[in-house]
KEFIKE-374192 format. One record per atom (N, C-alpha, C): residue in one letter; x, y, z. Coordinates in steps of 0.02 Angstrom, whole numbers, padded with zeros to 5 digits, always signed. Atoms other than C-alpha are relative to their C-alpha. Layout:
residues N
aXYZ;...
//
This chain:
residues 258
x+00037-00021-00060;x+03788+06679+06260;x+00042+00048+00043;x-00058-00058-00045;x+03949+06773+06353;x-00014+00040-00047;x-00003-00070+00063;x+03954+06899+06206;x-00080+00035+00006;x+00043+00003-00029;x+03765+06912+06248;x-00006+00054+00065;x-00015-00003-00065;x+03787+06921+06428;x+00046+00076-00009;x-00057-00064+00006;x+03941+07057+06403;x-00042+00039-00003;x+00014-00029+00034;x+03824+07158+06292;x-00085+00045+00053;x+00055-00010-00054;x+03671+07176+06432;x+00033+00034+00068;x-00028-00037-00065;x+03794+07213+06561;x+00019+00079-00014;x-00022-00084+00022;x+03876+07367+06464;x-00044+00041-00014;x+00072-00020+00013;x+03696+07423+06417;x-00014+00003+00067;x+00010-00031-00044;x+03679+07435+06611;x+00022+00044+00016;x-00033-00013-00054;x+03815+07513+06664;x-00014+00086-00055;x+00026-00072+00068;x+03765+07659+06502;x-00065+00007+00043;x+00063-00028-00029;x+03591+07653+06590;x+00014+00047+00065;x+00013-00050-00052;x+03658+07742+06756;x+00062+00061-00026;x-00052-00058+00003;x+03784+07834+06661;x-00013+00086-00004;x+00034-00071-00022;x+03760+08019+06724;x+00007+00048-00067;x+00000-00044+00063;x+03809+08095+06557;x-00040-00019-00056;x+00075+00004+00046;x+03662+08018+06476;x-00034-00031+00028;x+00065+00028-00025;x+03527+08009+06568;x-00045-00019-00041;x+00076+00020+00032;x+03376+07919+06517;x-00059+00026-00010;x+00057-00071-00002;x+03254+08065+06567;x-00042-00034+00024;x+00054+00037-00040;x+03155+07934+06657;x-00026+00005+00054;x+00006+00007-00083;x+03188+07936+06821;x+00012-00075+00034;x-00016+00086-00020;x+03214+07723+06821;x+00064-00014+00000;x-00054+00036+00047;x+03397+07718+06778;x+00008-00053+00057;x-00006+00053-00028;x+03409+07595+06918;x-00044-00068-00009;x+00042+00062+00016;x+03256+07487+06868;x+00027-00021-00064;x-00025+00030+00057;x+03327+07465+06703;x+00058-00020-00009;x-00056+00027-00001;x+03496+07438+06744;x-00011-00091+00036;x+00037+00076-00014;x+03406+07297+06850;x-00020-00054-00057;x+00027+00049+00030;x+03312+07231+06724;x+00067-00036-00058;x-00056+00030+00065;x+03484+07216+06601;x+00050-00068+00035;x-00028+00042-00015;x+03575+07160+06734;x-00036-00089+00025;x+00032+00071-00015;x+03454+07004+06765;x+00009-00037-00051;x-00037+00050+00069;x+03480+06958+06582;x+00055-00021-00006;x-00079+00022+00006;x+03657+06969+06599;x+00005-00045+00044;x+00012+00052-00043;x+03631+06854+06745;x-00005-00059-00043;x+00037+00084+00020;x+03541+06722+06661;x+00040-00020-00063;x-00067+00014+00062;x+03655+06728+06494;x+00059-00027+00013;x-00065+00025-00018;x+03806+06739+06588;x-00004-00083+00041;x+00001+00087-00039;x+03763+06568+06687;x-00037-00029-00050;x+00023+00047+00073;x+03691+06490+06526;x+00031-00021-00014;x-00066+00014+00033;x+03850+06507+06462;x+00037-00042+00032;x-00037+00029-00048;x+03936+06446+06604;x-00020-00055+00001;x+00018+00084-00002;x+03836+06279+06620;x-00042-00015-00054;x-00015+00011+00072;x+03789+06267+06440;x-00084-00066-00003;x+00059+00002-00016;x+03591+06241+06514;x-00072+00021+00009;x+00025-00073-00025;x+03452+06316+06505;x-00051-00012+00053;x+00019-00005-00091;x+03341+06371+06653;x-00035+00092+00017;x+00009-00085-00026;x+03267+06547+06730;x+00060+00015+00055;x-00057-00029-00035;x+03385+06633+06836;x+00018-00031+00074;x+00009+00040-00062;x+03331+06557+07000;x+00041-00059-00007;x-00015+00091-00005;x+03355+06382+06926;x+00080-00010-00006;x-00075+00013-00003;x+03532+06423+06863;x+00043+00012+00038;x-00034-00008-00069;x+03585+06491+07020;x-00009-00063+00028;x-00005+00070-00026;x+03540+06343+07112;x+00040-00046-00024;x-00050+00041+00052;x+03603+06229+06988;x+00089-00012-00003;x-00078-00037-00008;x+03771+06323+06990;x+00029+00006+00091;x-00007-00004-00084;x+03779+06343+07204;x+00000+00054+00012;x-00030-00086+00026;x+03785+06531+07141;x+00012+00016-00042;x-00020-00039-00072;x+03856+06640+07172;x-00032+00046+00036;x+00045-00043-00054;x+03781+06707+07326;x-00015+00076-00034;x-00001-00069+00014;x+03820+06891+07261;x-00057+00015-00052;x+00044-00021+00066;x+03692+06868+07114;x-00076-00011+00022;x+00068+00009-00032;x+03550+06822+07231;x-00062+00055+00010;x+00021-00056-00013;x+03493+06989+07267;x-00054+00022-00056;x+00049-00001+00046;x+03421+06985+07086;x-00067-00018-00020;x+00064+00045-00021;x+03292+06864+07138;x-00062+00050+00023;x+00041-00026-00037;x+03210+06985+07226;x-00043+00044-00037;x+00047-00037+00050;x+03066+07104+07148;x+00028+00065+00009;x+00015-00068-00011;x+03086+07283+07116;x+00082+00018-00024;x-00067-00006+00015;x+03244+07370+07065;x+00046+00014+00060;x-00055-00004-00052;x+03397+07378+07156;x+00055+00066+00012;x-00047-00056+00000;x+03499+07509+07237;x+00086+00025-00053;x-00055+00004+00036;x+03654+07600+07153;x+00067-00058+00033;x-00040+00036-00042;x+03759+07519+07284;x-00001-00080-00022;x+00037+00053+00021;x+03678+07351+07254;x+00024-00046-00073;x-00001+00005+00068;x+03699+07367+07070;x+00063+00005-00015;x-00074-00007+00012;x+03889+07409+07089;x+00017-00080+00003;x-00037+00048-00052;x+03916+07237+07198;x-00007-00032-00074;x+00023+00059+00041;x+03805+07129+07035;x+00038+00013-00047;x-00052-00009+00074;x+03909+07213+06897;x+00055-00045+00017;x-00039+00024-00006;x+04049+07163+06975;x+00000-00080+00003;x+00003+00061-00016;x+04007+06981+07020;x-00022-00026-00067;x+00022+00011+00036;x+03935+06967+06839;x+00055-00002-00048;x-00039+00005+00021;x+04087+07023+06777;x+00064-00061-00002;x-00021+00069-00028;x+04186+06897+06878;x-00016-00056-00046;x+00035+00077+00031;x+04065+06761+06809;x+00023+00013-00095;x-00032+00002+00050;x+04126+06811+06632;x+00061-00021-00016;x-00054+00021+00010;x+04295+06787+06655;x+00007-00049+00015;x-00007+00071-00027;x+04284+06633+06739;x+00029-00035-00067;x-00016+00041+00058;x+04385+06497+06629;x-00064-00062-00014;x+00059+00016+00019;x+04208+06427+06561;x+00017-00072-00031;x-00005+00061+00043;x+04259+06236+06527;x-00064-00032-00022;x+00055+00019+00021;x+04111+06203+06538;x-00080+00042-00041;x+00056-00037+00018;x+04020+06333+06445;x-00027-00034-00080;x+00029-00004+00045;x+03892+06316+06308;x+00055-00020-00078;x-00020-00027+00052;x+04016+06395+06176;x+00066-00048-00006;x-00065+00021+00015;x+04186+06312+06210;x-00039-00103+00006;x+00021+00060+00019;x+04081+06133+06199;x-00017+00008-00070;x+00011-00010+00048;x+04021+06181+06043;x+00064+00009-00039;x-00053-00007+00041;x+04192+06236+05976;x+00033-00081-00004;x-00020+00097+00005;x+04247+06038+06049;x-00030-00047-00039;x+00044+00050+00045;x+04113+05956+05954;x+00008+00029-00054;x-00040-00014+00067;x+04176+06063+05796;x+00070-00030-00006;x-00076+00019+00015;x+04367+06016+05822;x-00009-00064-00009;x+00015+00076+00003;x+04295+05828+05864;x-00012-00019-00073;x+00007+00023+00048;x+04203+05828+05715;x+00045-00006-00044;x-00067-00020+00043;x+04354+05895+05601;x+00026-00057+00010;x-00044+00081-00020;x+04460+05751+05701;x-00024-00046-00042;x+00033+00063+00044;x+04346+05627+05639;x-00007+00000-00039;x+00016+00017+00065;x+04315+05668+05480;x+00090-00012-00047;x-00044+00006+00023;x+04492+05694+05438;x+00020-00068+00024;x-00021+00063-00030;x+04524+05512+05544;x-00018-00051-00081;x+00010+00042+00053;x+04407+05458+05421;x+00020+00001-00054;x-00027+00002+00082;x+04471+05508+05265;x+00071-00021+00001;x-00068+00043-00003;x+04649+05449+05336;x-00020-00092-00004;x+00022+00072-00011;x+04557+05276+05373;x+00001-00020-00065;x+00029+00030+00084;x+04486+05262+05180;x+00067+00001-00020;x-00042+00010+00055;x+04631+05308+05096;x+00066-00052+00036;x-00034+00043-00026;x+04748+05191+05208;x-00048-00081-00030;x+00045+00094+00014;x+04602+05038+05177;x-00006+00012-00090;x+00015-00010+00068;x+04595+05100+04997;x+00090-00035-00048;x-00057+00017+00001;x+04798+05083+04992;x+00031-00087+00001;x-00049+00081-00001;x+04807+04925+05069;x-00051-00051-00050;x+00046+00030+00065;x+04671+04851+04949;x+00057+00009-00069;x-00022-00024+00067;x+04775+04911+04789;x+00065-00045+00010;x-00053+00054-00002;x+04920+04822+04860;x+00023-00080+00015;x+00016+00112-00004;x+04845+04633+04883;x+00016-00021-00068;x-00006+00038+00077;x+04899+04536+04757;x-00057-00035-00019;x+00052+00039+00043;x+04796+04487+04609;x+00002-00078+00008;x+00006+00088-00002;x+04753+04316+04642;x-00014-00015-00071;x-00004+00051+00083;x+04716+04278+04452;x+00054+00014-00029;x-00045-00008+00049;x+04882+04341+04393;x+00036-00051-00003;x-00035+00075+00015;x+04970+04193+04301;x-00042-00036+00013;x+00062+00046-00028;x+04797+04095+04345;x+00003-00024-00095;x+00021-00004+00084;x+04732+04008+04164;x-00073+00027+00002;x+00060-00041-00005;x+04584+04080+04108;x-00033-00023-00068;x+00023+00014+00041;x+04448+04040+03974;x-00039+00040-00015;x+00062-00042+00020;x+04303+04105+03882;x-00049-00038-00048;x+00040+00024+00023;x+04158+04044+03796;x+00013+00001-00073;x-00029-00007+00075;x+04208+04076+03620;x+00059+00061-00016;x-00047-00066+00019;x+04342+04185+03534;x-00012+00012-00070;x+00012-00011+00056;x+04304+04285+03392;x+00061+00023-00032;x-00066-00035+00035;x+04490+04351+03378;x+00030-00013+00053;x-00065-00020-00045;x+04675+04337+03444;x-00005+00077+00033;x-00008-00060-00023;x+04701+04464+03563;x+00073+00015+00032;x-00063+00010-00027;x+04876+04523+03616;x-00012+00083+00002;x+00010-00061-00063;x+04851+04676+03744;x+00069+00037-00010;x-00078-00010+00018;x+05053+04688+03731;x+00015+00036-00046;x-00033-00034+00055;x+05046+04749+03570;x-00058+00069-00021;x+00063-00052+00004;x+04875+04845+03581;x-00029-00014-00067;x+00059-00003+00060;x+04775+04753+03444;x-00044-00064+00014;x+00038+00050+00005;x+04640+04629+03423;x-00051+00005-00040;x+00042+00017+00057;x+04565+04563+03274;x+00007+00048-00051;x-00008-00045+00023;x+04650+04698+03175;x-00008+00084+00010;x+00019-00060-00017;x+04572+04832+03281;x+00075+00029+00054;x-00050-00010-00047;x+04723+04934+03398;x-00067+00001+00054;x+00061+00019-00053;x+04625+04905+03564;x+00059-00053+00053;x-00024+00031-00034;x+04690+04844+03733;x-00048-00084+00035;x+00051+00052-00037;x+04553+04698+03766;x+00045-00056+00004;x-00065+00063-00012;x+04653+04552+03835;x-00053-00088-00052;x+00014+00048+00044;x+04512+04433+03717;x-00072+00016+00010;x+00067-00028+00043;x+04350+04445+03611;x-00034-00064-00024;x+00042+00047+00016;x+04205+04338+03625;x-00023+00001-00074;x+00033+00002+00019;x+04092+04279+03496;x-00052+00049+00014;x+00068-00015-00011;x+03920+04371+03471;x-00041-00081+00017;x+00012+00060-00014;x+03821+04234+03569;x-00038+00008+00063;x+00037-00001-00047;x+03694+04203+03712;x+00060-00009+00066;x-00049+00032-00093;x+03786+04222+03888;x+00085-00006-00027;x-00073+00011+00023;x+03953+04250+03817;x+00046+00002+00077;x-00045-00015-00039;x+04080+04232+03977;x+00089-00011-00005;x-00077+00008+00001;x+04262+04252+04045;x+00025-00048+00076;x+00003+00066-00052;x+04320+04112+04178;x+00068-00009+00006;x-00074+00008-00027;x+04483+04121+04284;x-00005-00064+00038;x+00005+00023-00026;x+04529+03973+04369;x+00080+00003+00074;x-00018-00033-00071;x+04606+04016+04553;x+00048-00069+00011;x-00048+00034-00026;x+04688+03838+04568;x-00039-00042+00066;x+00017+00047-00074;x+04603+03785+04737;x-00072+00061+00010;x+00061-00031-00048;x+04462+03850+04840;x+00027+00075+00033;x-00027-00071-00014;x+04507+04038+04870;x-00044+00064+00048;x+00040-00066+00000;x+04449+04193+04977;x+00040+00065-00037;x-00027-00039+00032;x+04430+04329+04912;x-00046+00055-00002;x+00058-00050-00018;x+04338+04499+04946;x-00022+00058-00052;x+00016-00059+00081;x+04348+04618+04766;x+00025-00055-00059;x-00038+00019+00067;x+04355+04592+04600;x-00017+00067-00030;x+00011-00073+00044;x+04383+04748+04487;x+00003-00022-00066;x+00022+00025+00054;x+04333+04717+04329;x+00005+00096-00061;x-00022-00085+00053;x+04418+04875+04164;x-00049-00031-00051;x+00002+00011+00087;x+04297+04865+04016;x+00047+00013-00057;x-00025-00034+00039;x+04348+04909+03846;x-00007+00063-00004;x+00001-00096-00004;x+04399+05096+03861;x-00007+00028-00067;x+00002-00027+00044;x+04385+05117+03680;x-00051+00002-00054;x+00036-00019+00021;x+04223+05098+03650;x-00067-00063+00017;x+00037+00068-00009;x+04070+04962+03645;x-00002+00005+00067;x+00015-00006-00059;x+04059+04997+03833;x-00093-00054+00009;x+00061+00043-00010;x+03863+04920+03828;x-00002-00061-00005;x+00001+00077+00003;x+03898+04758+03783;x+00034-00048+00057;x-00028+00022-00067;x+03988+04723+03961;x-00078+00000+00049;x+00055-00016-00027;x+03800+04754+04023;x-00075-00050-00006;x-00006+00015-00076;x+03710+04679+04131;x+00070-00063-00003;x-00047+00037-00023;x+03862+04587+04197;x-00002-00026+00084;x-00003+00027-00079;x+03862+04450+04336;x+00070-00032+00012;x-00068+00065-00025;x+04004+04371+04436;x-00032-00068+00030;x+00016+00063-00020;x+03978+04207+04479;x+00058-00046+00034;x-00052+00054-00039;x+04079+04069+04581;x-00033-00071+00003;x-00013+00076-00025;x+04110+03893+04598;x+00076-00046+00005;x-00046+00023-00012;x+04210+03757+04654;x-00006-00075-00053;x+00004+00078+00058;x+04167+03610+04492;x-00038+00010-00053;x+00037-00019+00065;x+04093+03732+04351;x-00045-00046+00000;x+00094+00033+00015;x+03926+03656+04379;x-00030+00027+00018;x+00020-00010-00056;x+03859+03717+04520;x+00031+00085+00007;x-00033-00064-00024;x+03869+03930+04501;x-00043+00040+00043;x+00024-00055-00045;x+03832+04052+04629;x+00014+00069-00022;x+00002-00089+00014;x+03815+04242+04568;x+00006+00026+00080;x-00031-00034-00048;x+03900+04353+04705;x-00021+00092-00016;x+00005-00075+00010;x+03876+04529+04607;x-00019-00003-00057;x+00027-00024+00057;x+03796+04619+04485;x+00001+00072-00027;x+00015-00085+00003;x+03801+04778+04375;x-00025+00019-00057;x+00070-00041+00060;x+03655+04836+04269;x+00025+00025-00029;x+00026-00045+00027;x+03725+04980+04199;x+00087+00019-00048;x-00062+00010+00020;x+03861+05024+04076;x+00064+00041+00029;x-00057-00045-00044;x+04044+05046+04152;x+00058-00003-00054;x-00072+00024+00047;x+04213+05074+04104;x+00053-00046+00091;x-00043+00037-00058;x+04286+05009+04272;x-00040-00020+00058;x+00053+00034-00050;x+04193+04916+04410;x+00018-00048+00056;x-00026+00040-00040;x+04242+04863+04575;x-00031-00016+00040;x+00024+00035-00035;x+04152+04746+04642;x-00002-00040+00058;x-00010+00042-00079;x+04131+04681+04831;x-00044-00049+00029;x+00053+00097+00013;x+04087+04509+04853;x+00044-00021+00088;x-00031+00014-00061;x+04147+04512+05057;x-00014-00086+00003;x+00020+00091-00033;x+04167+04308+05123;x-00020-00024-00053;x-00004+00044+00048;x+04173+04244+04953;x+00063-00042-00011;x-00069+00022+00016;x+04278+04099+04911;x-00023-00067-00030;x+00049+00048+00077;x+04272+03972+04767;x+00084-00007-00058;x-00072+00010+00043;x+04424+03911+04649;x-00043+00028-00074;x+00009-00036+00068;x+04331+03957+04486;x-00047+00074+00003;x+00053-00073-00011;x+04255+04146+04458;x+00001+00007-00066;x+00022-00009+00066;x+04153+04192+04292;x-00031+00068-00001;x+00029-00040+00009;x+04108+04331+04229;x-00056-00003-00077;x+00044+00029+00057;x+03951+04332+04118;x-00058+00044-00008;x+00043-00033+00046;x+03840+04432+03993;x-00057-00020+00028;x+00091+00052+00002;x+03655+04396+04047;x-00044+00009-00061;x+00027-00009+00058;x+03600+04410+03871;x+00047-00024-00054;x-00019+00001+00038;x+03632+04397+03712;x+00064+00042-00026;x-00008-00046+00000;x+03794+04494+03677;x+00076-00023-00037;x-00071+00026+00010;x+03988+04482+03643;x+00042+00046+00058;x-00027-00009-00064;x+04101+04496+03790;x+00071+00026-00028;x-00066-00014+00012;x+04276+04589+03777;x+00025+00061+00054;x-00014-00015-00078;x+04375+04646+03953;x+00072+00025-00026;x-00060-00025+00017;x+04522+04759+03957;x+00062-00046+00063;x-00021+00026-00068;x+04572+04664+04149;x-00063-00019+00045;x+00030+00049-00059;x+04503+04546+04291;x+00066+00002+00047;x-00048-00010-00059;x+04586+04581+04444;x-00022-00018+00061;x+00028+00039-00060;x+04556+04468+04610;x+00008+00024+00060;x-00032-00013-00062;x+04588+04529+04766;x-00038-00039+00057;
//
């Protein structure tokens, strides 16, 4: 709106300029009429409102000097010297409160914040990664085993493959850490097998309890993954299962508690 404003004023001060006349005979009515725009721009800017010229004078308390514009009809050269000047004035003014330099604050704000936020995530992302696994050293079971698995050495059942153990083909095949006591606990990240068979981890539920009788499903994931971290906020339960809802064979590269 100042850049505006500027641009109406210098377009007056060209309208009475004697080395190019207009051939009209108005150069004062039209220097009028620019400078009224530059009026109402320049105090737009300034209180970052809008309004007709009247209203933003009022609004503003002024300045007296720009009043004169109010009036009908064009204004003398004299007249028109005083408003340039007072218009000019109102440009330079340090505009805290203009239009433009709020707008630049609610850009830097936003920036702030977004960068706050992406410091926030990767700090809550950090301190997540560094809770200890609550199932490490836990015992752990599974519904059947169709093969030794030893992760350590990268084979199972003759295949090289990191799966830490390999169900049966079998209805509801699961894997079942036991926590020791009654536990919270707000993720579990769950690595399929990265080396292949990915579908057969699918649909996969977590479940909880505290006397393997009695399970509560916490999460679920339809669709096939290779890594899956699951948020089960205000859960807490000494046994957690993970389990095929079908017919299938179960085999997990890691179960990780947090």
């Amino acid at each position: 709106m100042a850049r505006r404003a500027a641009a109406h004023l210098e377009a007056a001060r060209r309208a009475l300029d004697p080395a190019n006349p207009l051939g009209w005979g108005e150069e004062e009515a039209v220097a009028t009429t620019l400078l009224r725009d530059a009026a109402r721009l320049a105090l737009l800017a300034a209180s970052g409102q809008e309004g007709t010229l009247e209203a933003l004078l009022e609004r503003r308390g002024g300045p007296a000097a720009l009043r004169p514009l109010l009036e009908p009809g064009p204004r003398s050269r004299e007249q028109i010297a005083v408003l340039q000047a007072a218009i000019d004035e109102l440009l330079t003014e340090p505009l805290l409160g203009s239009l433009e330099l709020q707008r630049a604050q609610r850009r830097r704000l936003v920036r702030l914040c977004f960068l706050a936020a992406t410091v926030l995530g990767l700090m809550a992302t950090l301190a997540m990664a560094m809770r200890p696994n609550l199932a490490r050293g836990k015992p752990w079971r599974t519904s059947s085993s169709a093969f030794a698995c030893n992760p350590r050495e990268h084979q199972c059942g003759g295949a090289k493959t990191d799966i830490l153990f390999h169900t049966k083909e079998e209805n509801f095949p699961w894997f079942e850490v036991d926590l020791g006591q009654p536990t919270a606990f707000s993720e579990v990240v769950v690595k399929n097998r990265t080396d292949g068979f990915l579908e057969r981890a699918s649909p996969l539920v977590i479940e909880v309890s505290d006397n393997r009788t009695a399970w509560r499903e916490v999460a679920r994931k339809t669709e096939a993954f290779r890594s899956w971290e699951a948020s089960v906020p205000g859960a807490k339960a000494r046994y957690l299962r993970l389990r095929v809802d079908r017919r299938s064979t179960l085999h997990l590269e890691s179960v990780v508690v947090r």
